[in-house]
C-alpha angles and dihedrals in degrees: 000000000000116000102256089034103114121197118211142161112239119171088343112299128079112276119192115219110195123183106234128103110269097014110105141149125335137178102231098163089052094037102038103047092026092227125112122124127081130335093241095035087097128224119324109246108249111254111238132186121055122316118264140252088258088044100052090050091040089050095045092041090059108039087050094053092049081043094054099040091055103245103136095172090056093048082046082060101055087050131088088241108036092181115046081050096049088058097047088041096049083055092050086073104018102047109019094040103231129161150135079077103192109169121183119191116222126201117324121223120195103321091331114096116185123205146171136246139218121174136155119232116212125178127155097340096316130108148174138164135256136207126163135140135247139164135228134200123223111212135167121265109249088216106012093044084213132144103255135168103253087239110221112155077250097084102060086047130355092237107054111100129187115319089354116128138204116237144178131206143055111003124264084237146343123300109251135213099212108198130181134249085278097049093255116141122253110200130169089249099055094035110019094176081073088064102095090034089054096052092052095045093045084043087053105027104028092101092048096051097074101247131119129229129251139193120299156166105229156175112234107200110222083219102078100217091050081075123189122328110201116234095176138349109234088183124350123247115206113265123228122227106258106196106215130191087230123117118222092213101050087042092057087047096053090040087063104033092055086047085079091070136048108226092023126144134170148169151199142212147180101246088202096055108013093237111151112236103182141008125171134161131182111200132124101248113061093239113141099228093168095067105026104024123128104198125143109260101215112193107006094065081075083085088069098032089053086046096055092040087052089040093055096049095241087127149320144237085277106035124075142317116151113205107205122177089264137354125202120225105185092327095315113118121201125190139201124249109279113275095031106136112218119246117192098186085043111141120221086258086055088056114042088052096054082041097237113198089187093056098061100038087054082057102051097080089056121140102274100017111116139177087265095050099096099041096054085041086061101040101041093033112039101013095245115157090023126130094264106195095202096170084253139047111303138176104215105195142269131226107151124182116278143188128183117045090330101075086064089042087057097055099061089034110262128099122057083349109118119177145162138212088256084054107046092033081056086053100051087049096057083046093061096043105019083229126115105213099179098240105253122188089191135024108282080213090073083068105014084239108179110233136221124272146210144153104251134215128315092243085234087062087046082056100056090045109053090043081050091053092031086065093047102055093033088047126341121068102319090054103104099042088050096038091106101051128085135205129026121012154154136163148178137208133225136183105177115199119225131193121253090001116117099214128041121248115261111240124178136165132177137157128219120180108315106345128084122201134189119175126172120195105199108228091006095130119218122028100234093050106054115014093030100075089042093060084041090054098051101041080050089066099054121204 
């Protein structure tokens, strides 16, 4: 027991007695084990249904007084995992350095109670203080029947996640000043997408910049790659300049274009070199789903799955590609998007700029084309599955081999296909060029980092497929997002079914110049409506 901490027997059962303001007295043997009461009394019936109001303050009263007076062990024990909490707790002081704990609850609604916290942080002679807010849920215990916090990292800091710890000293690596292709400065406040991109370059690259740590409050990921996030300076160390592929305009651009949907994301690239030039996201979480999303693409996988048709010589852009109301694929049967009028003596460029479902999956059973096809399409043409070294955390695709009514899901990307804007934005890109330049966001030189390869496109292949995505834009289903843009473009469409999800995801990709752009609005509905004026916005932009 924790030294300050006095037993005593008061009206027959143990009562714990802890120095602290507003700590108190509490009955633990009674409340923890729920007994209490006479021998021969027999055992107390097990309370059901969901605390009550009395429960839920009792219970929160009682965890934040063992949290501020530093007892780790005893607010373990008013949680659903005592644990698992006493050990984070018992970091919370011992490790992080945190003290002075003062936590006020603010209004509760239903079984969640919200509160405030103010805590001082002291290491080697230096200290600051601390305030943030956090939640907490109050549940039912399944055996015990008591009133417990429901115990989630959360609750000691919003931004603990599971297995993640908070820690004080030294930093994990030197502070860096990221700046873009041109030398300006990219910073979380200006462009707060970055911020999970920041932390991992400066995770990965910090000791490489130049710079030298100082002395900070922080969140250590327990994944590795996911690297520090900050949480205060106690006293500044000197960044070092961190050179970046990203375009400060494009990435303005994509900060504000994402900010018209909830659960957006989006991202640029060169298509001559394969820098990255933006990459944004707006969605609650921090996750960077740009980059590390596995979503299905709709639509726009239609750009792989025209290439391997033409590459297999089933048809070309001007060859056909009949587009009936439905088409079967092993009793499976797969529909256009309502409103689609059928069109027998429709090419391949006629329907994959209407976007016909039906087209692609009557293809899918020519002489050559097997359940492995697509897949090898994807991965030796346009470097899709392969080990991409980004210079962060990436997802590369996945489009494995598949029978059954998969392999006709997959075509129109649906099915076993996940994706990502850094993917599809990459593939636009090979189809522009017929080139695969493995996307980079810093110079592979800075860690002699070996990058993906793949064979690329046959230019007459290239050709089909820009004048493909050029009607589209100018005139098929990616007209009106890409009305107000000249030049050279080219676009596809998406609209990417989920199960259980009322409406589809929103996909879009388009080139213009020299940027590629893919962007995917979960829940967003038709391609064209959501995601469409986000790629727009950003090809608009330029690099």
């Amino acid at each position: 027991m924790r030294r300050g901490v006095k037993v005593t027997l008061v009206g027959g059962v143990f009562a714990v007695m802890v120095g602290g303001a507003g700590y108190g007295a509490y009955n633990v043997v009674n409340g923890v084990t729920g007994g209490g009461g006479s021998s021969g009394a027999g055992p107390r019936a097990v309370k059901t249904g969901p605390p009550t109001s009395g429960e839920i303050g009792e219970t929160t009263k009682k965890f934040f007084a063992a949290w501020a007076a530093g007892d780790a062990e005893q607010a373990g024990q008013y949680t659903n995992n005592a644990e698992v909490a006493s050990k984070i707790l018992t970091g919370y002081r011992e490790d992080a350095h945190l003290t002075k704990v003062k936590l006020t609850p603010g209004k509760t609604t239903g079984t969640i109670v919200p509160f405030s916290v103010e805590a001082t942080v002291s290491y080697k002679g230096k200290t600051k203080p601390l305030a943030y807010d956090s939640e907490l849920t109050v549940v039912r215990g399944e055996t015990t029947g008591r009133a417990l916090v429901d115990w989630d990292p959360s609750v000691i800091h919003p931004d603990l996640k599971r297995d993640d710890t908070l820690e004080t000293g030294e930093a994990a690596a030197p502070p860096i000043q990221a700046v873009d292709r041109n030398g300006q400065v990219l910073d979380k406040k200006d462009y707060p997408s970055l911020g999970p991109v920041l932390d991992q370059l400066r995770a990965k690259y910090g000791d490489k910049a130049g710079g030298t740590p100082g002395v900070e409050l922080y969140v250590q990921h327990a994944d590795e790659n996911a690297g520090t996030k900050t949480l205060l300076t106690l006293a500044k160390g000197k960044a070092g300049q961190l050179r970046t592929t990203l375009s400060a305009s494009a990435q303005r651009a994509a900060e504000k274009a994402v900010a018209r949907h909830a659960d957006s994301s989006v991202v640029a690239v060169q298509p001559s070199s394969g820098e990255v030039l933006a990459v944004a996201n707006h969605r609650q979480d921090e996750f960077n789903a740009a980059f590390e999303g596995t979503m299905a693409p709709g639509s726009t996988m239609k750009i792989v799955s025209a290439a391997m048709l033409i590459d297999k010589g089933v048809t070309k852009a001007s060859g056909p590609a009949p587009c009936p109301d439905s088409a079967v694929w092993q009793s499976n049967r797969i529909n256009n998007l309502p409103g689609l009028a059928p069109d027998e003596g429709a090419t391949l460029s006629d329907s994959f700029a209407r976007s016909c479902n039906t087209a692609f999956v009557k293809l899918v059973d020519e002489d050559g084309i097997t359940d492995a096809s697509l897949t090898e399409e994807a991965q030796n043409r346009f470097g899709l599955g392969l080990d991409w070294k980004v210079g962060v955390r990436t997802t590369d695709g996945s489009v494995p081999a598949s029978g059954g009514p998969d392999r006709a899901q997959n075509m129109i990307g649906q099915g076993k296909v996940q994706l990502n804007p850094l993917n599809m934005a990459s593939v636009t890109a090979t189809a522009m060029t017929g080139a695969f330049r493995q996307p980079v966001i810093v110079d592979p030189g800075l860690d002699d980092r070996e990058l993906a390869q793949a064979r690329g496109l046959p230019a007459s292949t290239v050709q089909q497929l820009r004048q493909m995505m050029n009607r589209t834009a100018v005139s098929g289903t990616g007209a009106r997002a890409m009305s107000g843009l000249s030049g050279s473009i080219g676009a596809k469409t998406g609209s990417a079914e989920v199960t259980g999800q009322e409406k589809p995801d929103s996909w879009f990709t388009g080139y213009r110049e020299d940027v590629a752009a893919a962007a995917v609005v979960q829940k967003g509905g038709h391609g064209g409506d959501a995601a469409g004026p986000i790629v727009a916005a950003v090809l608009a932009a330029g690099s």
